[in-house]
LOLO-951142 format. One record per residue (C-alpha): z, x, y; residue in three letters. Coordinates in nm, 2 decimals, padded with zeros to 4 digits. Each point is the difference from the previous one (the first is absolute). Layout:
# residues N
Z X Y ALA
...
***
This chain:
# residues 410
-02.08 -00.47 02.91 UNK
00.37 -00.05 00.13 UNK
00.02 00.02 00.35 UNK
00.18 -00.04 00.30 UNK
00.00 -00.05 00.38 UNK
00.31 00.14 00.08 UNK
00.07 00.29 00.21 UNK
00.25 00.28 -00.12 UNK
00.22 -00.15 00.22 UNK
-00.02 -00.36 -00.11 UNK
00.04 00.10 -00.32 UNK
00.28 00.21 00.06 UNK
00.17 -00.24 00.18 UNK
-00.05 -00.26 -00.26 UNK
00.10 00.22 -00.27 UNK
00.32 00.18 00.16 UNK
00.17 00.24 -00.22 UNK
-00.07 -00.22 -00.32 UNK
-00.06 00.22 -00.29 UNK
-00.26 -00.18 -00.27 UNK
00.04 -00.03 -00.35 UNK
-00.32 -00.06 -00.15 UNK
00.09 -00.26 -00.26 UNK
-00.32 00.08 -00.23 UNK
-00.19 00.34 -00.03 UNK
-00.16 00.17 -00.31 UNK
00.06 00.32 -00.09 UNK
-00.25 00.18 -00.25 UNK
00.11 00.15 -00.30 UNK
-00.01 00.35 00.03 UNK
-00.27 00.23 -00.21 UNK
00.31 00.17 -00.15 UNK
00.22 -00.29 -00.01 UNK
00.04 -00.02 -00.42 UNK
-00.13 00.33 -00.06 UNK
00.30 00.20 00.15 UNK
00.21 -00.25 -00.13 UNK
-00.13 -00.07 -00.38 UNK
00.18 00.13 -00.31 UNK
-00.21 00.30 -00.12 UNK
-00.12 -00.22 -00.30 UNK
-00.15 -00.25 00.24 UNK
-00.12 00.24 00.28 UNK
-00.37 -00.03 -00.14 UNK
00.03 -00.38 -00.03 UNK
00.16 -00.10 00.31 UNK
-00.22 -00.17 00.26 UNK
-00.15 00.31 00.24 UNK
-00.30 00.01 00.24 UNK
-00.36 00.03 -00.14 UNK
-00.37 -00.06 00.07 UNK
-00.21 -00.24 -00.17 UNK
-00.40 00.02 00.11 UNK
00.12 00.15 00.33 UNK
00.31 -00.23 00.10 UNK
00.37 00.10 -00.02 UNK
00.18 -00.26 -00.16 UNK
00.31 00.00 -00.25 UNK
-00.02 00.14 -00.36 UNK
00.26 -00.09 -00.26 UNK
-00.06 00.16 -00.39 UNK
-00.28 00.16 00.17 UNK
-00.19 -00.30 00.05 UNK
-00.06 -00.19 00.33 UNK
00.31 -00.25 00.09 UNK
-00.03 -00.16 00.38 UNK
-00.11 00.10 00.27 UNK
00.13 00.15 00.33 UNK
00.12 -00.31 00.17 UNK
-00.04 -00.12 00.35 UNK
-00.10 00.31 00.25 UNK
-00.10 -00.04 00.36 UNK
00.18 00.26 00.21 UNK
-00.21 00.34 -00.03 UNK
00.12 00.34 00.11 UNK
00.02 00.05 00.33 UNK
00.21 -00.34 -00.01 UNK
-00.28 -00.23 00.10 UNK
-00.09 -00.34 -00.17 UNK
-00.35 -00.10 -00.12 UNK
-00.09 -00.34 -00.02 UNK
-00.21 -00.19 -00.25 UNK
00.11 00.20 -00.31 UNK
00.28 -00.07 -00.33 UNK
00.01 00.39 -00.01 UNK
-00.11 00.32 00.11 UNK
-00.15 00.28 -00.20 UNK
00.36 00.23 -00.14 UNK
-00.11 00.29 00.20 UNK
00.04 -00.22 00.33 UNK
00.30 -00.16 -00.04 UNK
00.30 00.11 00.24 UNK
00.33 00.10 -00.18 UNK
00.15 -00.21 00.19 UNK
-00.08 -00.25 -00.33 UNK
00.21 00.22 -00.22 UNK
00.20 00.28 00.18 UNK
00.34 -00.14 00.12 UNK
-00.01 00.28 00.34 UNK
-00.36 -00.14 00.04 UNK
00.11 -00.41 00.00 UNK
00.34 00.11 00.19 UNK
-00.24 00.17 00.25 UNK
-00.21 -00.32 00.04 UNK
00.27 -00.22 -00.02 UNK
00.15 00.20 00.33 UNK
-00.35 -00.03 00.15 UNK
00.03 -00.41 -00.06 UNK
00.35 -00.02 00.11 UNK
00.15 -00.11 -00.33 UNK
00.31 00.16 -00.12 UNK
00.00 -00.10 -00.35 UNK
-00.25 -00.21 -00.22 UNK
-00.01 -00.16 -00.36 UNK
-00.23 00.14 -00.17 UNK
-00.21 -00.18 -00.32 UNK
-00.20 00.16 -00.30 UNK
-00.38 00.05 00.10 UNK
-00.21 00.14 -00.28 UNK
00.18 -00.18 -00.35 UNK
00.02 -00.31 00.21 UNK
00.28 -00.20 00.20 UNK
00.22 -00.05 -00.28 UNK
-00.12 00.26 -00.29 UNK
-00.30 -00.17 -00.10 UNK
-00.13 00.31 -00.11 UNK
00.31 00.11 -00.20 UNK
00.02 -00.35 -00.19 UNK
-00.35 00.04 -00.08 UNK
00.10 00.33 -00.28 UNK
00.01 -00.13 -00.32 UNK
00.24 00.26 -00.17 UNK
00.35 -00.14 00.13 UNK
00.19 00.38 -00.06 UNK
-00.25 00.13 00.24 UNK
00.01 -00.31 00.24 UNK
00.36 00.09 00.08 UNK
-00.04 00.35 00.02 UNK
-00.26 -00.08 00.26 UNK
00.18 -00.29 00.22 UNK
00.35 00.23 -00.01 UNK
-00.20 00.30 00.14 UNK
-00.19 -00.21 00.24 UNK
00.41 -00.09 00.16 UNK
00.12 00.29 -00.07 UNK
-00.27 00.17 00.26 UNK
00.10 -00.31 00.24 UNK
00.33 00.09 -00.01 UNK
-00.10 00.40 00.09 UNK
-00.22 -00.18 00.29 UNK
00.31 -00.21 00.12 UNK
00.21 00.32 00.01 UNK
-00.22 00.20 00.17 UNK
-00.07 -00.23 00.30 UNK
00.40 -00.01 00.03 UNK
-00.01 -00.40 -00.05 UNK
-00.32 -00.05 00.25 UNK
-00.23 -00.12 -00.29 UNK
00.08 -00.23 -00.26 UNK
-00.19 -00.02 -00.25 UNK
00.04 -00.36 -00.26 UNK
00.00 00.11 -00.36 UNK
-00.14 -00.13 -00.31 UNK
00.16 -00.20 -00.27 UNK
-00.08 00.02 -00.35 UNK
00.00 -00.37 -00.09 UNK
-00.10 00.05 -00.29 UNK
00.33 00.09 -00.13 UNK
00.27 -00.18 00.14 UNK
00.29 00.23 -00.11 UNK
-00.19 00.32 00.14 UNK
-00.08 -00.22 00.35 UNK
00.37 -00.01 00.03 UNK
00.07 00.34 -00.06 UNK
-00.25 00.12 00.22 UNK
00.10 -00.20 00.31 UNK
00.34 00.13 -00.06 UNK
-00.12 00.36 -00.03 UNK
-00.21 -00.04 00.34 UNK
00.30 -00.25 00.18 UNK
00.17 00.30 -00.07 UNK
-00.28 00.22 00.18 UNK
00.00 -00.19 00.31 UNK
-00.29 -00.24 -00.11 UNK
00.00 -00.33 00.25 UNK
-00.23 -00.21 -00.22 UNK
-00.25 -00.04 -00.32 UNK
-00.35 -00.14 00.05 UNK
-00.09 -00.20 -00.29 UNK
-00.35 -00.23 -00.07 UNK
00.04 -00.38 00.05 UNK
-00.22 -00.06 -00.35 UNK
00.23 00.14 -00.24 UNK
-00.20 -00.20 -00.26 UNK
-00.32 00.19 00.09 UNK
00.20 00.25 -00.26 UNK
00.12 -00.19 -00.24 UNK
00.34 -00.03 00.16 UNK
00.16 -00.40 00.13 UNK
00.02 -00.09 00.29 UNK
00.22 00.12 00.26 UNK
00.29 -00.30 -00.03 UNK
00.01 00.06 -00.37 UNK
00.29 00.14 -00.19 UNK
-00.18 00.33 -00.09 UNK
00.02 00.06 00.41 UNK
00.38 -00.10 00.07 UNK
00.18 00.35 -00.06 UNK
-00.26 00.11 00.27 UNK
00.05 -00.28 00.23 UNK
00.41 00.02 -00.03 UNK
-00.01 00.41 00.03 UNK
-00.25 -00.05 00.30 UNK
00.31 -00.23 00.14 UNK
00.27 00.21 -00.04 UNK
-00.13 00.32 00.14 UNK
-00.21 -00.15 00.27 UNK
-00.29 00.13 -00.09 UNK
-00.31 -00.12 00.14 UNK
-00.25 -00.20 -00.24 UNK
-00.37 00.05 00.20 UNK
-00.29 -00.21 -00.06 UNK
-00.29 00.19 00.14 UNK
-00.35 -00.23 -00.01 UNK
-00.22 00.17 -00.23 UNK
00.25 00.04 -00.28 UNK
-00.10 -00.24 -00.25 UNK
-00.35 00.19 -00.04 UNK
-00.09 00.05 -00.38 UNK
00.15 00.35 -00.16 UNK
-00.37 00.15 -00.08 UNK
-00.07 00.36 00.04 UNK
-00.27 00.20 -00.14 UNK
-00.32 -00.02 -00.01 UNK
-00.07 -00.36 00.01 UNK
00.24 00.03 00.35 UNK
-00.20 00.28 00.14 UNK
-00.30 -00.24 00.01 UNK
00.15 -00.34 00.09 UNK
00.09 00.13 00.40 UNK
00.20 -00.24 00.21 UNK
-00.36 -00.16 00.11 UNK
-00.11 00.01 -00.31 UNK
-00.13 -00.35 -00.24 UNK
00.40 00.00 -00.11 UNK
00.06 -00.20 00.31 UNK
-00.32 -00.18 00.04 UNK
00.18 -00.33 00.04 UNK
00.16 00.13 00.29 UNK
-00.28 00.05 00.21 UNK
-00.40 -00.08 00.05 UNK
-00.24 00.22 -00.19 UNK
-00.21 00.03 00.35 UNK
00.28 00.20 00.15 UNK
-00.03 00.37 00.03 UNK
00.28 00.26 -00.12 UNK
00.18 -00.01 00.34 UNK
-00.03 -00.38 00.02 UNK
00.14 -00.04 -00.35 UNK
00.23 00.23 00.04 UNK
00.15 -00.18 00.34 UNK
00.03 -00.40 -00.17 UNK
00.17 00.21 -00.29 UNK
00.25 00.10 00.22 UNK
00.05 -00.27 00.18 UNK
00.05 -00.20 -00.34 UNK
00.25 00.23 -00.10 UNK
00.25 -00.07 00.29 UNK
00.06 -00.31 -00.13 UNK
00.05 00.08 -00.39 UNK
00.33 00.04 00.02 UNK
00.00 -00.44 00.12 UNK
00.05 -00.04 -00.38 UNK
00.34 00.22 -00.07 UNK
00.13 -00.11 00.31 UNK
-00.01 -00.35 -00.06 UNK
00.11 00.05 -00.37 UNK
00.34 00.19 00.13 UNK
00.07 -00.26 00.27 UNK
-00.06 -00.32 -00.25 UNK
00.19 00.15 -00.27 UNK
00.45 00.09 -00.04 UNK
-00.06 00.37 00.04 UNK
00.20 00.03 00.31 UNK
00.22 -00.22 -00.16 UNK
00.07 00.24 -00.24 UNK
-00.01 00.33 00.17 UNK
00.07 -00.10 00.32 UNK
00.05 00.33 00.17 UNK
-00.42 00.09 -00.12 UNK
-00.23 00.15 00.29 UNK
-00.35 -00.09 -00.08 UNK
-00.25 00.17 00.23 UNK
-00.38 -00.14 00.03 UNK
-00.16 00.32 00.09 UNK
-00.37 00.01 00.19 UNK
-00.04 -00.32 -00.04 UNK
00.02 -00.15 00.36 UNK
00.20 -00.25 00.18 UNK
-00.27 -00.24 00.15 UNK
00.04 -00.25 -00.36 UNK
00.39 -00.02 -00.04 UNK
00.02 -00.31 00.20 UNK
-00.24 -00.22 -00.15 UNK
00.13 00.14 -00.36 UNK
00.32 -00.08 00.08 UNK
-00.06 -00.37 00.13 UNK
-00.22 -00.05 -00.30 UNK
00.29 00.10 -00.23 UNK
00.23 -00.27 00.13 UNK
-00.24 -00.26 00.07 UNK
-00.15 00.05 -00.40 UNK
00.32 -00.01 -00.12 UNK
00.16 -00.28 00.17 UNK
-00.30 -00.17 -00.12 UNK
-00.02 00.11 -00.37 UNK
00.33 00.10 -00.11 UNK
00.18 -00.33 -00.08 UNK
00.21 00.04 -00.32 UNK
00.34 00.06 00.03 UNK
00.00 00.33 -00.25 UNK
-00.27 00.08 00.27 UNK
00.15 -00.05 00.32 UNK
00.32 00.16 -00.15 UNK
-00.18 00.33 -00.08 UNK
00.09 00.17 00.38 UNK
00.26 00.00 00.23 UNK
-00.23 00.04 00.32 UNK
-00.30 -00.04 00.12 UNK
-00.31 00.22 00.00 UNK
00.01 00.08 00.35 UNK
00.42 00.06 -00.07 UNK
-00.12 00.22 -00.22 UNK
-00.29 00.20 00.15 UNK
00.22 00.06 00.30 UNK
00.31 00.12 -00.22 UNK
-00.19 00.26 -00.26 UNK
-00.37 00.08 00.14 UNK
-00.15 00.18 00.22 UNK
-00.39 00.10 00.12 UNK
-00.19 00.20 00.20 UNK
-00.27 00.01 00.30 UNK
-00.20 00.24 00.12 UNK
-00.34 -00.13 00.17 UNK
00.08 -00.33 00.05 UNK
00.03 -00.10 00.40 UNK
00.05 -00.37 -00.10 UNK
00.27 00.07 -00.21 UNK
00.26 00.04 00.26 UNK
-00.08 -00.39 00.10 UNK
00.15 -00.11 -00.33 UNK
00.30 00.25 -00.02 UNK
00.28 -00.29 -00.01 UNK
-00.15 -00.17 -00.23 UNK
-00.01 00.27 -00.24 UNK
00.33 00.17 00.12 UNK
00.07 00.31 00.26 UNK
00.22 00.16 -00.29 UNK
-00.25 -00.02 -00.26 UNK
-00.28 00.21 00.19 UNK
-00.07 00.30 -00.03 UNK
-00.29 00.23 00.14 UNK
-00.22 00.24 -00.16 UNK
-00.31 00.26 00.05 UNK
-00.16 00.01 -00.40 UNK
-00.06 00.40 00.07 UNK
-00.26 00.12 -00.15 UNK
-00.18 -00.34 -00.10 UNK
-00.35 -00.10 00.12 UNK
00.18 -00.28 00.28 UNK
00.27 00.19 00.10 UNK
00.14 -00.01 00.33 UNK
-00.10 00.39 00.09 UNK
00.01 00.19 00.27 UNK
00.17 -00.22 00.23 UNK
00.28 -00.18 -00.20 UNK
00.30 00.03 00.25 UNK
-00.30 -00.16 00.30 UNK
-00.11 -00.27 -00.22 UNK
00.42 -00.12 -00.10 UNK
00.01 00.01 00.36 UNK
-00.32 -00.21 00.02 UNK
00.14 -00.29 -00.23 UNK
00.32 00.02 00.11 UNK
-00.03 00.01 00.38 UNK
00.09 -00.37 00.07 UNK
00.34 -00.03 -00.26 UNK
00.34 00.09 00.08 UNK
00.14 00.35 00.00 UNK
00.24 -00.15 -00.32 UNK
-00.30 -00.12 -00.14 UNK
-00.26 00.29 00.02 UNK
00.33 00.22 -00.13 UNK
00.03 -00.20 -00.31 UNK
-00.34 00.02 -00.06 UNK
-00.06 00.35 00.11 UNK
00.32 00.18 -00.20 UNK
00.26 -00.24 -00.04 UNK
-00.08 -00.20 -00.26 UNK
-00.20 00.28 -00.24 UNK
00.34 00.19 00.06 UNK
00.23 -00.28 -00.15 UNK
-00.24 -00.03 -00.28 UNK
-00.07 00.35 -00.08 UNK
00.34 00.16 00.11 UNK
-00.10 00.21 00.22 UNK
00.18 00.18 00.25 UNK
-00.18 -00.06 00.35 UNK
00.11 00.36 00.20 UNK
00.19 -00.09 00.33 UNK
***
C-alpha cells in the first residue's frame, strides 16, 4: 500500500500551493450513460446495467457485453486491496458521478484529472468488438457525447479522452471535429489497430487522423492495455483477466492475486512496442506539431528504450534509403512529441533527465486496483521531496497543463 513518512507539514511544505493534475484516472461509465442518451429505436439495445448469475456487468441487445471495469474505492471512500472489483452495490460514486470524483479529487488535492474509459476498455475495446457497424457508431458517438456532458459539468476539472471510430476514416474525422469543437483535449485509440482488421498506425488509411490530430493539437494517448482483443460476450465473461487467456504471462502455481500482480506489472511496459515504432519511424517528420501521451505505463524503462533505439539503429540501419528515412534521432524525437507518466515509482525520479523534465507527467489511476489512494498529494510529496521546486512543478501541474490545456487557477 502507498505510504508515506511525512508529516502534514513536510508535506505541505514540499507541496506549497501546487495544485495536481492527475494525468491518468478512469471514470466509469454511468448506468444511464446511453440510455438517456439513445435514439428511442435503440433505447432497448443500447448497452445498460444487468445481472448475470448474481453479478452486475454490462448488457448490450440484452445479452451480456463486458464487465464493470476496474473498482477499488468503495463507499465511504475507502480502498480495498487485493481485488479487480468490488461487488456493484459497494462501489462509491465517486467511479461514475462527476460531484462524487470532484469531491475526491478535492480530498486528494488535484484540481483537474484526465480521465480514461474503464468498463469498454482503454480505447473502446468493447465498442470495436459489435459486429453491426450502424450500431457500432451509434454506440461510440453516445459514449463521447456523455463525455462531453461530464466535461461540462465539472466546468473543465475532468477531461475525459474520447473514442475514435477507426473503423471509418471519414467518420473518425468528423467526429474529432464535432468533439474539438466540444472542448475535447485528446482521443485514446489501441496501438494494435490490426487486432481489427485495420493497418497499422503509419499506414495511409491513418494519415487524415494523424494530420487533423496535428492541426488541432489534439492529444493522441496510448494507454497500456489498449491493444487487448475486442471479445465481449459470453466467451469474455469467462476468460477473466487471470484467466488461461494469459497463461503465458504468468506461472500456473500462482494464485488469483499473484496472477493478477505479474499481469500488471507486464502491462506497464506494453506500450515499449508503439513507442519504439513512433520514434524509429518519420511520423514526427510529418506531423510535427503531434502530442503522443504514454499513459499508465511508467517512467522507470524510457531510458534503456531509448538508448537501445539508437544503439540498434546505428548498428542495423546502413542503407542510404534507410538512414535517409528521419531527420532526427529517436531520443530528438521522444523528447519533441511524447510524453509518460509515473505514479508509484520512487526510482523514477533518479532517471528524470534522461527521460526529460518536460515529458513527465504524474498520475493517481483512480479507481484502479494500484492506485495511489487516499494519500496522493503525501505520496507526490514523498517522490518528489529531493528535486527542485521547477522540477516537482513540471511534474506536479506544469507539464500535464501544457499537454492537456488546462488552465491552472492562480
Amino acid at each position: 500500500m502507498n505510504t508515506t513518512s511525512m508529516s502534514p507539514a513536510q508535506v505541505n511544505a514540499v507541496m506549497g500551493d501546487l495544485t495536481i493534475i492527475d494525468g491518468d484516472s478512469h471514470f466509469a461509465e454511468p448506468a444511464d450513460l446511453w440510455t438517456s442518451r439513445a435514439p428511442a429505436a435503440y433505447r432497448d439495445r443500447v448497452p445498460q446495467l444487468g445481472e448475470v448469475e448474481g453479478t452486475t456487468c454490462w448488457m448490450l441487445d440484452g445479452q451480456y457485453w463486458t464487465g464493470l471495469g476496474g473498482h477499488t474505492i468503495a463507499k465511504g471512500k475507502t480502498k480495498t486491496l487485493g481485488v479487480l472489483s468490488l461487488p456493484y452495490a459497494e462501489i462509491d460514486d465517486s467511479a461514475w458521478s462527476v460531484p462524487g470524483r470532484l469531491s475526491l479529487m478535492d480530498q486528494q488535492g488535484v484540481y483537474a484529472a484526465v480521465l480514461y474509459p474503464n468498463s469498454i476498455g482503454f480505447a473502446s475495446n468493447a465498442v470495436m468488438g459489435i459486429e453491426d457497424l450502424d450500431f457500432r457508431n451509434i454506440v461510440s458517438s453516445i459514449y463521447n457525447d456523455g463525455m462531453v456532458d461530464y466535461q461540462h459539468e465539472s466546468k473543465g476539472r475532468l477531461l475525459p479522452q474520447c473514442i475514435l471510430p477507426i473503423w471509418d476514416m471519414d467518420l473518425t474525422v468528423k467526429e474529432m471535429k464535432r468533439l474539438h469543437e466540444q472542448g475535447i483535449t485528446g482521443f485514446t485509440i489501441t496501438d494494435k489497430p490490426q487486432m481489427v482488421g485495420l493497418p497499422d498506425l503509419d499506414s495511409p488509411y491513418f494519415a487524415p487522423m494523424w494530420a487533423l490530430a496535428n492541426d488541432l493539437g489534439s492529444v493522441m494517448n496510448f494507454h497500456i492495455g489498449s491493444g487487448l482483443p475486442s471479445n465481449t460476450g459470453e466467451a469474455s465473461r469467462k476468460a477473466s483477466p487471470v484467466s488461461a487467456a494469459n497463461s503465458d504471462i504468468y506461472w500456473q502455481s500462482f494464485g488469483p492475486q499473484r496472477r493478477l500482480a505479474v499481469l500488471a506489472t507486464q502491462f506497464y511496459m506494453s506500450n515499449v512496442r508503439v513507442i519504439t515504432n513512433l520514434i524509429m519511424s518519420n511520423m514526427f517528420d510529418r506531423y510535427p506539431n503531434l502530442k503522443i501521451v504514454s499513459a499508465e505505463s511508467g517512467i522507470g524503462w524510457v531510458p534503456f528504450v531509448l538508448e537501445a533505439c539508437e544503439y540498434q539503429l546505428d548498428e542495423m540501419v546502413t542503407t542510404r534509403e534507410e538512414t535517409s528515412f528521419q531527420k532526427l534521432r529517436p531520443t530528438e524525437y521522444f523528447r519533441n512529441n511524447i510524453y509518460v507518466m509515473s505514479w508509484f515509482e520512487k526510482s523514477a525520479m533518479k532517471v528524470l533527465d534522461d527521460v526529460g523534465v518536460d515529458n513527465v507527467m504524474l498520475m493517481t489511476d483512480i479507481p484502479h486496483p494500484t492506485c495511489l489512494y487516499p494519500n496522493s498529494r503525501e505520496y507526490f510529496a514523498e517522490v518528489t521531496k529531493n528535486l527542485t521546486p521547477e522540477v516537482r512543478a513540471k511534474l506536479v501541474q506544469d507539464n500535464a497543463a501544457r499537454v492537456y490545456g488546462i488552465d491552472i487557477p492562480k
